[in-house]
C-alpha positions in Angstrom: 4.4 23.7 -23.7 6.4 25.8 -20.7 8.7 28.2 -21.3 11.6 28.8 -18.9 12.5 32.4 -17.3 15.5 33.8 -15.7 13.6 36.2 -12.8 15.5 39.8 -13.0 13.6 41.6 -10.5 10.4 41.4 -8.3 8.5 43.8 -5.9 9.0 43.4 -1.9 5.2 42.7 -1.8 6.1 38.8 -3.0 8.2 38.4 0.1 5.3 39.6 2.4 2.6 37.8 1.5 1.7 35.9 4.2 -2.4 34.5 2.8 -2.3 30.2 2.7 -3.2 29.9 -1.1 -0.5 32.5 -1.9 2.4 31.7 0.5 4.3 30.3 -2.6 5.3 34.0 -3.5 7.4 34.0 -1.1 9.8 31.6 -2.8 10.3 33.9 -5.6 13.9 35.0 -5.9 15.6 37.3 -8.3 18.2 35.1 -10.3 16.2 31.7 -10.2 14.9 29.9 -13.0 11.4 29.2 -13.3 9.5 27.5 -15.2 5.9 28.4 -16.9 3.6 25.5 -18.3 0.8 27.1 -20.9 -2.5 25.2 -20.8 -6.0 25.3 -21.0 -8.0 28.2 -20.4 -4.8 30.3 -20.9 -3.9 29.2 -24.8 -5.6 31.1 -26.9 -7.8 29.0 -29.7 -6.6 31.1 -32.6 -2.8 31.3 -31.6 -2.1 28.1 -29.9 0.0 30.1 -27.5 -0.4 32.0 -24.0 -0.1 35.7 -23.8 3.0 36.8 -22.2 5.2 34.0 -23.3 8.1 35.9 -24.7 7.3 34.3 -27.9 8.4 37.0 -30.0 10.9 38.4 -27.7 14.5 38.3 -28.2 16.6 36.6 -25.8 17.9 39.8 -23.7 14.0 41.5 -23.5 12.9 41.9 -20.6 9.1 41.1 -19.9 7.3 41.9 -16.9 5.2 39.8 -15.0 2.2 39.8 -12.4 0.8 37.1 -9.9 -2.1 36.3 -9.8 -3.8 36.8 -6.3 -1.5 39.7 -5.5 -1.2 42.6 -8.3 1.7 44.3 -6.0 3.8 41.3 -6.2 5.5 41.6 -9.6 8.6 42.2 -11.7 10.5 41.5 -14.4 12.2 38.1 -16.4 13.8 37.2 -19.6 13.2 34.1 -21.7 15.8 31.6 -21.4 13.8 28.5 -23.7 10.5 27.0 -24.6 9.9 23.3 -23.9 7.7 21.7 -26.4 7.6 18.7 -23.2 7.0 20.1 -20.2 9.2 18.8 -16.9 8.8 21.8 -14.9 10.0 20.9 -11.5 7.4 20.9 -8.3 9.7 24.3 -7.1 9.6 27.0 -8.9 7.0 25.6 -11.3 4.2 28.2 -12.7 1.2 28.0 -14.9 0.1 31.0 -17.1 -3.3 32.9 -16.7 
């Protein structure tokens, strides 16, 4: 599944990073959607569900997030909707860890 986030805030680290395999931080804007697919390893056997997908959450809670490759470049989103079929676009397109 993939779950859909509205990005609230992120650190000036994202727009800095300047490493080949992590030059798509960059792209991350405060305001734009993105889009999270949950797969294998990341689901959890017992759950069937990735940690940090807002599951729980209610629509206006905001959950903070962390990329992987750079710990400084993070921030903050809020759920919009879970997908049960992912069509994440290529842009803007994420995978939980």
């Amino acid at each position: 599944y993939c779950v859909e986030f509205r990005t609230e805030s992120l650190s000036p680290q994202c727009a800095s990073e300047r490493r080949p395999f992590a030059r798509w931080m960059q792209y991350l804007r405060q305001g734009h959607t993105v889009c999270v697919a949950c797969q294998p390893p990341a689901i959890s056997r017992d759950t069937q569900r990735c940690s940090g997908d807002g599951h729980d959450a209610q629509r206006d809670k905001i959950l903070h997030w962390e990329a992987i490759g750079n710990p400084q470049c993070q921030g903050t989103w809020k759920k919009i909707r879970q997908l049960e079929h992912c069509s994440c676009p290529l842009v803007h397109s994420f995978i939980f860890t």
